[in-house]
Backbone of each chain as nested JSON, in Angstrom:
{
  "chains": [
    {"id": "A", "residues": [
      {"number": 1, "name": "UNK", "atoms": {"N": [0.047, 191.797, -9.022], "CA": [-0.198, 192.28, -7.654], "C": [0.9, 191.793, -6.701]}},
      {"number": 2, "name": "UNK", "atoms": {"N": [1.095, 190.46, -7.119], "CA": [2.404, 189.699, -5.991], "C": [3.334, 190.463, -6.365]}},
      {"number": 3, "name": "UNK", "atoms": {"N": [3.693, 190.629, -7.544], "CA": [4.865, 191.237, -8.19], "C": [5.779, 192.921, -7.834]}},
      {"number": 4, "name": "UNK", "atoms": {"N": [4.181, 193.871, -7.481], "CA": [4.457, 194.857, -7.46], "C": [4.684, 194.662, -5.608]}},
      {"number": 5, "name": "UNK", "atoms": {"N": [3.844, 193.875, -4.84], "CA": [4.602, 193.97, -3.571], "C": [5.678, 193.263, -3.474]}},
      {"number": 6, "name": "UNK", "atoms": {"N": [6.451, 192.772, -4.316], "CA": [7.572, 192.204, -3.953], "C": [8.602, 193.605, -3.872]}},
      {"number": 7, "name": "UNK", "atoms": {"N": [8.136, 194.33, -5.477], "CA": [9.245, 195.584, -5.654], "C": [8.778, 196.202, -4.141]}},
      {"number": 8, "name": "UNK", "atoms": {"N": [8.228, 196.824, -4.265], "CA": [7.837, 197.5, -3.046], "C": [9.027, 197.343, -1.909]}},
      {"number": 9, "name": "UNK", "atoms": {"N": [8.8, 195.814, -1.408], "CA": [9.697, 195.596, -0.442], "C": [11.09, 195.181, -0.085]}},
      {"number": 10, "name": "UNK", "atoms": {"N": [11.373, 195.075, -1.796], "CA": [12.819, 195.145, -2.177], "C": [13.129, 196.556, -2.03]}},
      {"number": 11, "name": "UNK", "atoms": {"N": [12.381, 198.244, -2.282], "CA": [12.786, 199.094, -2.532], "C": [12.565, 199.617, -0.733]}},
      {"number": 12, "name": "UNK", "atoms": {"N": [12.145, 198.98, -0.1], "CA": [11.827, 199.131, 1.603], "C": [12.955, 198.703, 1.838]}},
      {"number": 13, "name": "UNK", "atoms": {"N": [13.76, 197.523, 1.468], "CA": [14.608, 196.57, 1.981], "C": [15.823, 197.425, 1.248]}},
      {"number": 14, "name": "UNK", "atoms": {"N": [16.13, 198.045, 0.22], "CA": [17.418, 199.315, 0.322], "C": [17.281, 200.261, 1.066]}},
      {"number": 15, "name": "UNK", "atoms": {"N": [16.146, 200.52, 0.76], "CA": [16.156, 201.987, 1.734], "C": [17.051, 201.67, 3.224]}},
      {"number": 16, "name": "UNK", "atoms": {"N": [16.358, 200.614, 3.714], "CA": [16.755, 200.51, 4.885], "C": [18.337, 199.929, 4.895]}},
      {"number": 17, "name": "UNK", "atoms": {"N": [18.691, 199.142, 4.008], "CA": [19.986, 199.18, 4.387], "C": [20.781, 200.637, 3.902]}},
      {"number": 18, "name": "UNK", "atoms": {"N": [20.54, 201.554, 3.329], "CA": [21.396, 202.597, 3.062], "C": [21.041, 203.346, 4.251]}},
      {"number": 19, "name": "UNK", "atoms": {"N": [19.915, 203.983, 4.702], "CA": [20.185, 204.682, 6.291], "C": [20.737, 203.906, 7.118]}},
      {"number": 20, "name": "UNK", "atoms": {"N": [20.114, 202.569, 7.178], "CA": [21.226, 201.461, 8.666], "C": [22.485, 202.018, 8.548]}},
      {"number": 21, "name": "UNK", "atoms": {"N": [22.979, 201.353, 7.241], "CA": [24.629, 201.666, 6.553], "C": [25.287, 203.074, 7.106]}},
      {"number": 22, "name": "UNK", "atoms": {"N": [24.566, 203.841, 6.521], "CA": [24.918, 205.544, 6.495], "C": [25.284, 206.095, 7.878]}},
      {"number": 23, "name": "UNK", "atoms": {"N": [25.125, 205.034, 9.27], "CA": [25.244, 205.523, 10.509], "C": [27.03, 205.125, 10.618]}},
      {"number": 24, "name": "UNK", "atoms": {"N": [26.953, 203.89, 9.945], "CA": [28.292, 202.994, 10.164], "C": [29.944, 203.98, 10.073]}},
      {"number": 25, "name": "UNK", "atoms": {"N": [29.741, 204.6, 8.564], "CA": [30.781, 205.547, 8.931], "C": [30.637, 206.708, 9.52]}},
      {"number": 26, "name": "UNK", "atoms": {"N": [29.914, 207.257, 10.494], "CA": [29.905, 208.096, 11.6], "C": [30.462, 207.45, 12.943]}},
      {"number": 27, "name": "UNK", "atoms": {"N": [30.308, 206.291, 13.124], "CA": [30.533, 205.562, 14.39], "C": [31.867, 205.415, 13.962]}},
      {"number": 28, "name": "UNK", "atoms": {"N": [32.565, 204.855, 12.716], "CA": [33.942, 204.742, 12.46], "C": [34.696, 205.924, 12.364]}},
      {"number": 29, "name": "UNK", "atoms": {"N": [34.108, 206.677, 11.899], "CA": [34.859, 208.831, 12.446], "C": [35.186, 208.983, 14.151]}},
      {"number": 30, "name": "UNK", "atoms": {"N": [34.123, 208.822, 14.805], "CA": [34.284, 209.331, 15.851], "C": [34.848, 208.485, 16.81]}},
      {"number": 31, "name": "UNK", "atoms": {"N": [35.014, 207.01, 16.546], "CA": [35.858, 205.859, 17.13], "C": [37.195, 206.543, 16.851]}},
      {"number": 32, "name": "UNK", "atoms": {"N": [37.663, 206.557, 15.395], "CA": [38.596, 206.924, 15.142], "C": [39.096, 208.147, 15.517]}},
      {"number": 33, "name": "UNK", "atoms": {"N": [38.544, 209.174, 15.515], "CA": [39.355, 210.137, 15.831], "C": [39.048, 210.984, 16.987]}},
      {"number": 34, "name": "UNK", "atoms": {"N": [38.008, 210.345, 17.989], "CA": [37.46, 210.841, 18.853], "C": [37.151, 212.001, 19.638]}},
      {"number": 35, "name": "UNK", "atoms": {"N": [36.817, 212.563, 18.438], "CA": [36.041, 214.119, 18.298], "C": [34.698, 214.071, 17.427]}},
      {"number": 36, "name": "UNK", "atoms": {"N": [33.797, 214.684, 18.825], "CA": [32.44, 215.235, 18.195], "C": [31.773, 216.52, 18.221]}},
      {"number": 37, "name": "UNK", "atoms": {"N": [32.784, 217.487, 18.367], "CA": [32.311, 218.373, 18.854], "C": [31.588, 219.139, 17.545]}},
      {"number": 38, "name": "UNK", "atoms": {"N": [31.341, 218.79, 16.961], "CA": [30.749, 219.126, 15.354], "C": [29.195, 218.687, 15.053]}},
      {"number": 39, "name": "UNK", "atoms": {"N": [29.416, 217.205, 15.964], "CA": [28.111, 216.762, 15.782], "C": [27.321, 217.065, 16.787]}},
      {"number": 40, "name": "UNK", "atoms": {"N": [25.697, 217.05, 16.459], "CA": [24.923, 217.858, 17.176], "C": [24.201, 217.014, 18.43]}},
      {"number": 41, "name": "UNK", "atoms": {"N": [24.332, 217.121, 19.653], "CA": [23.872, 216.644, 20.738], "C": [22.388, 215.98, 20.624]}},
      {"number": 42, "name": "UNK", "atoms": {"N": [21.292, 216.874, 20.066], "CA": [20.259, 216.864, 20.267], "C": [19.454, 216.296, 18.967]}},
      {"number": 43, "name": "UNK", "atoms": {"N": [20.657, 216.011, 17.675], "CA": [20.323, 215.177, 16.745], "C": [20.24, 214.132, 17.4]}},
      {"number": 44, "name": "UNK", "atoms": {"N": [20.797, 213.509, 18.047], "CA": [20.842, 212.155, 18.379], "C": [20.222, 211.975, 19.571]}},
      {"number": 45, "name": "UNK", "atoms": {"N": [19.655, 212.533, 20.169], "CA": [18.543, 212.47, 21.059], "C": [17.546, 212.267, 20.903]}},
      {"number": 46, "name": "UNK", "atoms": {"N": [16.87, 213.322, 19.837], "CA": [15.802, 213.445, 18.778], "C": [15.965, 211.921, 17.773]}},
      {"number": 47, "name": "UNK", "atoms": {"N": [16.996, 211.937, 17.84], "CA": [17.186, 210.507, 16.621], "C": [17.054, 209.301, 17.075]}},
      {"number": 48, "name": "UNK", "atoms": {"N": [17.557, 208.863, 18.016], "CA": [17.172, 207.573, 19.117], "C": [15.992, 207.731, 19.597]}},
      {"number": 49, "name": "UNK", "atoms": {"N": [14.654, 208.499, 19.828], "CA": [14.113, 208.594, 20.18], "C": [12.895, 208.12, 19.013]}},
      {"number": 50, "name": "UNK", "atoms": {"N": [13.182, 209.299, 17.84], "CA": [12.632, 208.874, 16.829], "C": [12.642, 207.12, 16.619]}},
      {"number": 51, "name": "UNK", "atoms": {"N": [13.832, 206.614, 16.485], "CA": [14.244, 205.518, 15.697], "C": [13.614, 204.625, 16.578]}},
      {"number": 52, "name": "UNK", "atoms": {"N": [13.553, 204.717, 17.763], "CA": [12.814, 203.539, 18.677], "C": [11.427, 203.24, 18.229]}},
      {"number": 53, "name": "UNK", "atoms": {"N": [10.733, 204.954, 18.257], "CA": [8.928, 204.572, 17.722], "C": [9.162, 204.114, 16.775]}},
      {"number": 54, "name": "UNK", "atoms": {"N": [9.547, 204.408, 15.428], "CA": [9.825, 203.729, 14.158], "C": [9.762, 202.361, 13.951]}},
      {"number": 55, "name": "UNK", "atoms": {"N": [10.452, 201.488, 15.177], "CA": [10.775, 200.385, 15.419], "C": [9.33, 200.026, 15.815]}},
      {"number": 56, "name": "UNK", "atoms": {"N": [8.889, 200.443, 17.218], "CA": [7.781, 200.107, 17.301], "C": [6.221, 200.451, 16.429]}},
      {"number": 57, "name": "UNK", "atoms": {"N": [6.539, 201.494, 15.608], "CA": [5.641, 201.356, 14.667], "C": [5.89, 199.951, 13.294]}},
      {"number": 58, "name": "UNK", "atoms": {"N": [6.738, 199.503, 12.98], "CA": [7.183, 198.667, 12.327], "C": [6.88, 196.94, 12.681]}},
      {"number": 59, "name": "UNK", "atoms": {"N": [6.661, 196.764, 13.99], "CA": [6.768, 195.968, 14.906], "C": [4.528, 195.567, 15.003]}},
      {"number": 60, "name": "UNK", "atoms": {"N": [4.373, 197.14, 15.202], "CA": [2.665, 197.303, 15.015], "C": [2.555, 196.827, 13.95]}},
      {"number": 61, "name": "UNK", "atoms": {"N": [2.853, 197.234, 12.812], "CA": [2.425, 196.639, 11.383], "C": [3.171, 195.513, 10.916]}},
      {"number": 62, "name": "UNK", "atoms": {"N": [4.028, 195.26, 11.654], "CA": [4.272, 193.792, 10.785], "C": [5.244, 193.721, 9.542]}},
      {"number": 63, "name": "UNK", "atoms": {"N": [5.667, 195.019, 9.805], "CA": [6.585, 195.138, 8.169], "C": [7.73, 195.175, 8.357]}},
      {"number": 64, "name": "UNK", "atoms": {"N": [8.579, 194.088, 8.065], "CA": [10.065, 193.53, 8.114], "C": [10.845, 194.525, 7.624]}},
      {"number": 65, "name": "UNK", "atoms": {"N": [11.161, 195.254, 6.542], "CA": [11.798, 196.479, 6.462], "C": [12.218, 197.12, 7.695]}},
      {"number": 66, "name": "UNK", "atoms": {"N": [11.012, 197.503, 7.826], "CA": [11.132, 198.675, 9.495], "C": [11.612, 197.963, 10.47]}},
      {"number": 67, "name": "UNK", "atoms": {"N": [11.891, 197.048, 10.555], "CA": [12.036, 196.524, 11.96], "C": [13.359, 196.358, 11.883]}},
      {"number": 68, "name": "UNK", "atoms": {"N": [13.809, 195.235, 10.344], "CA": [15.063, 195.392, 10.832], "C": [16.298, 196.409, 10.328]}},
      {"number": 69, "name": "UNK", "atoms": {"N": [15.771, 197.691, 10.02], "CA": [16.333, 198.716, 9.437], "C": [16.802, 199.769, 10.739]}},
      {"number": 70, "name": "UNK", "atoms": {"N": [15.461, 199.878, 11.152], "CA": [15.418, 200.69, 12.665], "C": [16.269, 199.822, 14.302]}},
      {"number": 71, "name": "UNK", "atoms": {"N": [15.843, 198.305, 13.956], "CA": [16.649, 197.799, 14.889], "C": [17.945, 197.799, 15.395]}},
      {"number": 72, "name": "UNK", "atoms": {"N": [18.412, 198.106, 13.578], "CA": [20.374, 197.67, 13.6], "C": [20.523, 199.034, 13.47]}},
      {"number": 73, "name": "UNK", "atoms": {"N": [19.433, 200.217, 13.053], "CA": [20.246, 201.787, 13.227], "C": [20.013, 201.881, 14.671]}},
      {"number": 74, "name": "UNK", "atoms": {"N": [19.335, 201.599, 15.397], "CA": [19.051, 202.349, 17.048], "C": [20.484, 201.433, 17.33]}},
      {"number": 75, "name": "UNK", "atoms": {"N": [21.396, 200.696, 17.655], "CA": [22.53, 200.04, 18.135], "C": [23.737, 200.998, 17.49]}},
      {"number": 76, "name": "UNK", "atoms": {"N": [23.635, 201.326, 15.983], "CA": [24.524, 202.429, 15.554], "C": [24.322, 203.768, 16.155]}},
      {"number": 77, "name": "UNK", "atoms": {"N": [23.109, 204.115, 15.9], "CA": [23.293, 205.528, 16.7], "C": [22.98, 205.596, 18.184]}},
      {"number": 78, "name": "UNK", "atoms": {"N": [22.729, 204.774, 19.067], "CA": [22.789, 204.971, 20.674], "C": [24.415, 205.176, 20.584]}},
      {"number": 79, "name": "UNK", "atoms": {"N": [25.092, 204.421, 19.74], "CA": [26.423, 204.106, 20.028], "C": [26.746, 205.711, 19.762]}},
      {"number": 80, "name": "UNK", "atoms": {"N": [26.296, 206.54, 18.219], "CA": [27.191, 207.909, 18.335], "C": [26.481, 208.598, 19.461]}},
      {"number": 81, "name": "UNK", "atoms": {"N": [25.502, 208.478, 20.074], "CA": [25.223, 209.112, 21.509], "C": [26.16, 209.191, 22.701]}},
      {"number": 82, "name": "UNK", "atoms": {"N": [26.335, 207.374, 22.543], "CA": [27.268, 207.319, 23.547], "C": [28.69, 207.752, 23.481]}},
      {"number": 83, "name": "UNK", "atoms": {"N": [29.4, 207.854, 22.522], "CA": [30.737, 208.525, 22.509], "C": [30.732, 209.77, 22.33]}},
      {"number": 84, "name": "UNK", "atoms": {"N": [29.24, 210.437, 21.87], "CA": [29.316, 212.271, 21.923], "C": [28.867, 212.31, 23.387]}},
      {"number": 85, "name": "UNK", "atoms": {"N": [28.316, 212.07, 24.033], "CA": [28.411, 212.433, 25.717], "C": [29.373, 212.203, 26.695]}},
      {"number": 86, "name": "UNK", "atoms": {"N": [29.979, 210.731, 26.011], "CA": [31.382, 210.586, 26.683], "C": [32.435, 211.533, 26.46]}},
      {"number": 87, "name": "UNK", "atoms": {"N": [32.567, 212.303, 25.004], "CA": [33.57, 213.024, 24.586], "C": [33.399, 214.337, 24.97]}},
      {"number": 88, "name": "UNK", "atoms": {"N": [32.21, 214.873, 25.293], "CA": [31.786, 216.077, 25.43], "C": [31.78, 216.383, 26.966]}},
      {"number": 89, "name": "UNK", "atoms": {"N": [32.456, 215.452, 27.736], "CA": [32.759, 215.782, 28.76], "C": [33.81, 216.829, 29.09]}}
    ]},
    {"id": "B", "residues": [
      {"number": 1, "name": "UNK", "atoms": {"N": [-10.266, 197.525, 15.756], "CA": [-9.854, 197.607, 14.669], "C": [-9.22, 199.182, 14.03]}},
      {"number": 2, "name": "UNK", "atoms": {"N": [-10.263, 199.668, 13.81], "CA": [-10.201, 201.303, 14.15], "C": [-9.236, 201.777, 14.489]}},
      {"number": 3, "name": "UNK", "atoms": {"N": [-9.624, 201.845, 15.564], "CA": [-8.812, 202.2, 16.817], "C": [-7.552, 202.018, 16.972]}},
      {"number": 4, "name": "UNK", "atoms": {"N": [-7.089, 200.623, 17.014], "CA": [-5.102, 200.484, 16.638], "C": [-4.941, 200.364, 15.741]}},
      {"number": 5, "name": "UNK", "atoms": {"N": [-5.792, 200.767, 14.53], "CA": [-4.78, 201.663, 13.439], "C": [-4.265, 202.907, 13.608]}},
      {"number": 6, "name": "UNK", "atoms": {"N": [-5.176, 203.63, 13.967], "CA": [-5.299, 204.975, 14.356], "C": [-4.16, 205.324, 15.482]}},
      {"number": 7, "name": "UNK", "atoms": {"N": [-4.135, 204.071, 16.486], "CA": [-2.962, 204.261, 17.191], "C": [-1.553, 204.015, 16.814]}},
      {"number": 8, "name": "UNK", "atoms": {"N": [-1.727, 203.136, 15.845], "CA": [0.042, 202.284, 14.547], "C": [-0.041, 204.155, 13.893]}},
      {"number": 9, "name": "UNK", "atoms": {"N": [-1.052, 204.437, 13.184], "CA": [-0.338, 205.948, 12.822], "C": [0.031, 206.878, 13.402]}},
      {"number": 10, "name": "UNK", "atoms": {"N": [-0.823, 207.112, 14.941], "CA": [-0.091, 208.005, 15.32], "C": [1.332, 207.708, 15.972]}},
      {"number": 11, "name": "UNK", "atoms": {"N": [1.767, 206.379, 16.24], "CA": [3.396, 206.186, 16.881], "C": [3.96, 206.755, 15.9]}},
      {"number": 12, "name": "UNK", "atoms": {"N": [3.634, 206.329, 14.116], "CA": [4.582, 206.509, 12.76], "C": [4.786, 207.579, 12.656]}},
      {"number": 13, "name": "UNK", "atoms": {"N": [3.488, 208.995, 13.004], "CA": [3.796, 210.411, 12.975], "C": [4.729, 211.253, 13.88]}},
      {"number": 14, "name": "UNK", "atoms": {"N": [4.386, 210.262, 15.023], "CA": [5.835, 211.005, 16.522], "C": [7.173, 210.556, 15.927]}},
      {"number": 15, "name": "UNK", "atoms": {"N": [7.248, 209.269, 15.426], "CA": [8.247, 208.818, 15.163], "C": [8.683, 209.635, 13.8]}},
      {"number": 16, "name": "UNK", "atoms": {"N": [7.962, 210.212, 13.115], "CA": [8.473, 210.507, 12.091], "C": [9.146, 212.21, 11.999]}},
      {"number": 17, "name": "UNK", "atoms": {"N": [7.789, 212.551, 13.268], "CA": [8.474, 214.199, 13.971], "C": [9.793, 213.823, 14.475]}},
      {"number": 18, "name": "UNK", "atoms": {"N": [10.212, 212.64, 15.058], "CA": [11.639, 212.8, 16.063], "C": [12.245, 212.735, 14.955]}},
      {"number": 19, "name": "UNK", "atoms": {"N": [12.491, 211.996, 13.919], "CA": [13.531, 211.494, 12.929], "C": [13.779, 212.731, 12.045]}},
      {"number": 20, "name": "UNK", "atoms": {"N": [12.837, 213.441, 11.993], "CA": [13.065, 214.776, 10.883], "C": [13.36, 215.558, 11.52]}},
      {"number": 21, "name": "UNK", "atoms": {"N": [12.886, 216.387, 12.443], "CA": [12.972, 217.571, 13.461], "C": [14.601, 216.951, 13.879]}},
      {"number": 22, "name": "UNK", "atoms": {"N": [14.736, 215.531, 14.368], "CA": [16.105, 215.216, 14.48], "C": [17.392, 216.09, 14.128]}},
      {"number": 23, "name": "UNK", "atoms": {"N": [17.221, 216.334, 12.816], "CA": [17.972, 216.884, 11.306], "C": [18.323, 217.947, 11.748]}},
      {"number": 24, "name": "UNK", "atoms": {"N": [17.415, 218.832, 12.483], "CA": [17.274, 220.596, 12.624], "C": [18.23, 220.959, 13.291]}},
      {"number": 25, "name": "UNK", "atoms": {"N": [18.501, 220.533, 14.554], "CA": [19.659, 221.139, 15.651], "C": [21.291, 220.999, 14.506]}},
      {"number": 26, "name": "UNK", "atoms": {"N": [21.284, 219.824, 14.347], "CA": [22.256, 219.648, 13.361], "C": [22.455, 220.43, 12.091]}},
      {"number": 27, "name": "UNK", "atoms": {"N": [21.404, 221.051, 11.158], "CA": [21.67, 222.389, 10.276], "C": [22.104, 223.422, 10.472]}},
      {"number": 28, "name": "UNK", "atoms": {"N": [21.297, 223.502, 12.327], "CA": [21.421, 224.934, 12.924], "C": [22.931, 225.215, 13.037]}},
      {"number": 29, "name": "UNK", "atoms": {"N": [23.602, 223.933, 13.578], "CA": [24.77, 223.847, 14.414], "C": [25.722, 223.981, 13.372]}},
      {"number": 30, "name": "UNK", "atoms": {"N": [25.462, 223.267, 11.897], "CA": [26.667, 223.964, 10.767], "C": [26.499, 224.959, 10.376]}},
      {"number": 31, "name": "UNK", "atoms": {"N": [25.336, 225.577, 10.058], "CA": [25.577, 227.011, 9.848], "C": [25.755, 228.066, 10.62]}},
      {"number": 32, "name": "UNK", "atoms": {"N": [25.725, 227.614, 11.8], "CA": [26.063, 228.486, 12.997], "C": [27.36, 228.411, 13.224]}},
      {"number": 33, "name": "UNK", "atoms": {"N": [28.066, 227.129, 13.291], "CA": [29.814, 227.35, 13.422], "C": [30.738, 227.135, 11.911]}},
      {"number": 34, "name": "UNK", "atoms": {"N": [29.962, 227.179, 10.749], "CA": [30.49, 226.6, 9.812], "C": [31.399, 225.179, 9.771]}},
      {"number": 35, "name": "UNK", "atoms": {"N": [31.351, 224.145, 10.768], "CA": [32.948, 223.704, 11.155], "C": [31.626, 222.196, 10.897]}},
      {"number": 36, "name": "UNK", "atoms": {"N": [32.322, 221.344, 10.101], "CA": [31.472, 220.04, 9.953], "C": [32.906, 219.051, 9.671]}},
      {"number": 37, "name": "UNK", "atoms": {"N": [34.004, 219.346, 10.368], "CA": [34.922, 217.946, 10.163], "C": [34.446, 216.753, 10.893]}},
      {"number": 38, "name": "UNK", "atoms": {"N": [33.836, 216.759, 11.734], "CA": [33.494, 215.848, 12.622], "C": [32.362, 214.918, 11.782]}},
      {"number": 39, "name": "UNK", "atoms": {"N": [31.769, 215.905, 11.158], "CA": [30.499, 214.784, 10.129], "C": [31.406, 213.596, 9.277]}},
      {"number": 40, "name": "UNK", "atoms": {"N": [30.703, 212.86, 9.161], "CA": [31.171, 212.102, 7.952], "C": [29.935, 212.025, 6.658]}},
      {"number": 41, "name": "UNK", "atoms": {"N": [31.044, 212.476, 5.607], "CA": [30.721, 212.746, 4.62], "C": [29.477, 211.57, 4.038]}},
      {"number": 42, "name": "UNK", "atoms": {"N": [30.237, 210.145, 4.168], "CA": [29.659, 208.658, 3.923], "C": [28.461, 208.674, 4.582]}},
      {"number": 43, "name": "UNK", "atoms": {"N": [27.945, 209.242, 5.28], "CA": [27.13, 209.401, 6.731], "C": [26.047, 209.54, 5.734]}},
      {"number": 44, "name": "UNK", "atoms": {"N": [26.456, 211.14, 5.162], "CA": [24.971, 211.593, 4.43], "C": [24.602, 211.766, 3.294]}},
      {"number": 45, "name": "UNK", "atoms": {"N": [25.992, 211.578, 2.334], "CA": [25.571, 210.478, 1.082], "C": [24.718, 209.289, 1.171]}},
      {"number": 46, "name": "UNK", "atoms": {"N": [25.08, 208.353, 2.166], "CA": [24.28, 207.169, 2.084], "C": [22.818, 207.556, 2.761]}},
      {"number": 47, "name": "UNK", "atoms": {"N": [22.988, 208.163, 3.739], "CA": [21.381, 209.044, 4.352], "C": [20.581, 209.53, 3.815]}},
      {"number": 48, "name": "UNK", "atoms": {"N": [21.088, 210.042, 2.586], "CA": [20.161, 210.916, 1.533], "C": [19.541, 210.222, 0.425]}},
      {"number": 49, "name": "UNK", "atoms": {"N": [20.732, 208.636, 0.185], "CA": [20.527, 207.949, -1.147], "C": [19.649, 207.18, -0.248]}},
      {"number": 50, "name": "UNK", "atoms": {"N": [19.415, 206.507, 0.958], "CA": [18.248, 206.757, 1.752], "C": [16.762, 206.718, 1.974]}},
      {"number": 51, "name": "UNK", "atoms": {"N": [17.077, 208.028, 2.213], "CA": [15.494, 208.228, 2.445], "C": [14.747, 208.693, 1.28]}},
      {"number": 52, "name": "UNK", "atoms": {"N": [15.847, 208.894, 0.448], "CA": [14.978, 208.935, -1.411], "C": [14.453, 207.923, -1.443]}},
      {"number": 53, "name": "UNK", "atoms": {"N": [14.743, 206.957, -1.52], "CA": [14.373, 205.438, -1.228], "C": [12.872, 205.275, -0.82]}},
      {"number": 54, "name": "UNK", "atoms": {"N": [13.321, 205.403, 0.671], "CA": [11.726, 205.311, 1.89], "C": [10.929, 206.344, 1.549]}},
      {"number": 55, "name": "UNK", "atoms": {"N": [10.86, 207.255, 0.821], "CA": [10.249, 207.929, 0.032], "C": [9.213, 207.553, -1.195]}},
      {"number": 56, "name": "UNK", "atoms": {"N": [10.553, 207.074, -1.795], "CA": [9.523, 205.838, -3.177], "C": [8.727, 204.825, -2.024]}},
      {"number": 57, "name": "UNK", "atoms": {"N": [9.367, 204.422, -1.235], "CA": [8.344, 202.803, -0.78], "C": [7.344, 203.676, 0.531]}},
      {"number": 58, "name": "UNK", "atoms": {"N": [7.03, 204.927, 0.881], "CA": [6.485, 205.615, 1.147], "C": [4.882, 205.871, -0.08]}},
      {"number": 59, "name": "UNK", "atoms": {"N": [5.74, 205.994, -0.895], "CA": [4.098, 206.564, -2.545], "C": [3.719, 205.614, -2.539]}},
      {"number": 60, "name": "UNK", "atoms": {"N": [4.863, 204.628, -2.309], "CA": [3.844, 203.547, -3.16], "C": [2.948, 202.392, -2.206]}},
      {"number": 61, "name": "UNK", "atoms": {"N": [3.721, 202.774, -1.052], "CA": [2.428, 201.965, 0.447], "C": [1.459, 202.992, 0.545]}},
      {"number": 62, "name": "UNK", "atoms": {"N": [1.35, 204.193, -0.115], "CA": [0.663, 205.181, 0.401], "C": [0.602, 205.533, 1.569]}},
      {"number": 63, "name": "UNK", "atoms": {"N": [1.411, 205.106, 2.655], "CA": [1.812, 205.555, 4.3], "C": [2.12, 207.106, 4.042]}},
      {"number": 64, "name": "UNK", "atoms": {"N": [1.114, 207.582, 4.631], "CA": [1.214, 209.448, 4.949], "C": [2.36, 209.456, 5.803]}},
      {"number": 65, "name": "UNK", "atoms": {"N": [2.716, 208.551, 7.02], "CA": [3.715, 209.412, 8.019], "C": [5.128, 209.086, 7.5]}},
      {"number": 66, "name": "UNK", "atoms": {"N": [5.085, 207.718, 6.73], "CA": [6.707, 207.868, 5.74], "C": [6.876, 208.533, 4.954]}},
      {"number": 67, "name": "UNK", "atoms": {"N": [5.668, 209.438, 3.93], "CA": [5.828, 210.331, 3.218], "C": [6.331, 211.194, 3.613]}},
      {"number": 68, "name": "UNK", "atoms": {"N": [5.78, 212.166, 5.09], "CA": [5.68, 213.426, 5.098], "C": [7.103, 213.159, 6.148]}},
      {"number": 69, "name": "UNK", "atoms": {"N": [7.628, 212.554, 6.784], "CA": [8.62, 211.96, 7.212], "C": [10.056, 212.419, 6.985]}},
      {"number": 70, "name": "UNK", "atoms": {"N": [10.167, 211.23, 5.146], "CA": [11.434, 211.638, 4.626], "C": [11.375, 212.517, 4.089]}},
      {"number": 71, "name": "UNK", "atoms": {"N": [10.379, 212.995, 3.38], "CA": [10.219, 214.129, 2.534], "C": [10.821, 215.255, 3.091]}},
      {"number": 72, "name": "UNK", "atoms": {"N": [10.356, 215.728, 4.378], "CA": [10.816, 217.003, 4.715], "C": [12.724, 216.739, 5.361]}},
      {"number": 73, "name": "UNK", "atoms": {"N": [12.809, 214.909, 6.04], "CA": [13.701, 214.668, 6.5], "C": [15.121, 214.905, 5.254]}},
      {"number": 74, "name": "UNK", "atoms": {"N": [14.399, 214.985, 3.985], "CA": [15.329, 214.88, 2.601], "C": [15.914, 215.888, 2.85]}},
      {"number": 75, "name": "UNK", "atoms": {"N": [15.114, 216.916, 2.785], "CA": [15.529, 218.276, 2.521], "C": [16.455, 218.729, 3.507]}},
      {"number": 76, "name": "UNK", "atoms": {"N": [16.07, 218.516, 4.553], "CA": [17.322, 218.861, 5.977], "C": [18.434, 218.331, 6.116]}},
      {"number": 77, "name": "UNK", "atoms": {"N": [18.848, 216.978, 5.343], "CA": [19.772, 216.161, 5.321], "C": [20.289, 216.426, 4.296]}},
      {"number": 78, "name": "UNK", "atoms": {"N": [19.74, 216.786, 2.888], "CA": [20.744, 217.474, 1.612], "C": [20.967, 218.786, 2.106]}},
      {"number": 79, "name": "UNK", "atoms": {"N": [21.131, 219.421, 2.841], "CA": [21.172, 220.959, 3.613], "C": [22.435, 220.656, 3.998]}},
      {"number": 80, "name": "UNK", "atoms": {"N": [22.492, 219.472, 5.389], "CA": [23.647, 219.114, 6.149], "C": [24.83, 218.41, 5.085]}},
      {"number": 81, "name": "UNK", "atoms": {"N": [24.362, 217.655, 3.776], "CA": [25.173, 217.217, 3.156], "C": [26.029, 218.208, 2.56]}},
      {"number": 82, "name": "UNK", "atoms": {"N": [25.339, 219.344, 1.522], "CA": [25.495, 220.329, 1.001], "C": [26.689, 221.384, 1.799]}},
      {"number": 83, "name": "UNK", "atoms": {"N": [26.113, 221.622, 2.966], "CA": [27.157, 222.453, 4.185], "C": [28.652, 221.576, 4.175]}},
      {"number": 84, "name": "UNK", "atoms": {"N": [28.31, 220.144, 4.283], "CA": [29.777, 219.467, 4.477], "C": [30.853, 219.482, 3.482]}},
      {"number": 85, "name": "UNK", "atoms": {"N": [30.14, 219.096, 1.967], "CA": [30.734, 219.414, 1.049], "C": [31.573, 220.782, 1.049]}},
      {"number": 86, "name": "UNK", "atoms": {"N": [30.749, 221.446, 1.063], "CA": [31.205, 223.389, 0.981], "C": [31.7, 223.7, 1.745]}},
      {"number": 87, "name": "UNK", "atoms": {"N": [32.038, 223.311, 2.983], "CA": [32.93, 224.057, 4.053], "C": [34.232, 222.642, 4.383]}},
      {"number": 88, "name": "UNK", "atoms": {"N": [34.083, 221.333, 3.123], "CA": [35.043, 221.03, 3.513], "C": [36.689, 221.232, 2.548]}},
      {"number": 89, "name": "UNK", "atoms": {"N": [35.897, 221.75, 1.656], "CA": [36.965, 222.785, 0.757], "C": [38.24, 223.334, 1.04]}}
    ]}
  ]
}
């Protein structure tokens, strides 16, 4: 029983670092070459928005995965928010 | 007791509408201009290897709103992966 919640939250604890991760080279694209006109405005509206409840659903239950998966992606993607509104000026 | 469970699921279900529905503007927007240089590729390889992931640790917490979540979030994100690949040819 200990055993299978350990997997469990080892397989919570990749998950979350491969979406955290997966934001990282988007923020390094659009740093770098500072064009977004490809990426979609309202993904990341919808997505920061999402990712916050997430957080606070994570935060309700108590489950370390979510919290710090959603914590360190909402800082990656506010960030591609913030350079697609800056760029899309 | 009840009661803020009922309220921990419904944040997980809004949160899980923003994070998927997220996906949509962004499908619309590559198959509407074909043009995805701006994506990064790393983005949604690792996004997809992912939420396969929070998927498994979804069955196996039996959490309905991480199920129904990534599940549909999979499919919209191998869509956007799929488009990047193929139109970056």
């Amino acid at each position: 029983m200990m055993k299978s919640t350990l997997v469990i939250e080892i397989i919570g604890m990749i998950a979350g670092v491969c979406t955290t991760i997966s934001f990282l080279p988007q923020v390094i694209k659009v740093i770098k070459t500072k064009s977004t006109e490809d990426i979609s405005l309202w993904m990341f509206i919808l997505m920061n928005t999402g990712i916050a409840l997430w957080l606070t659903y994570g935060i309700l239950l108590n489950a370390l995965p979510i919290i710090l998966a959603n914590g360190i992606t909402l800082v990656l993607s506010l960030t591609i928010l913030w350079y697609k509104i800056k760029f899309s000026r």
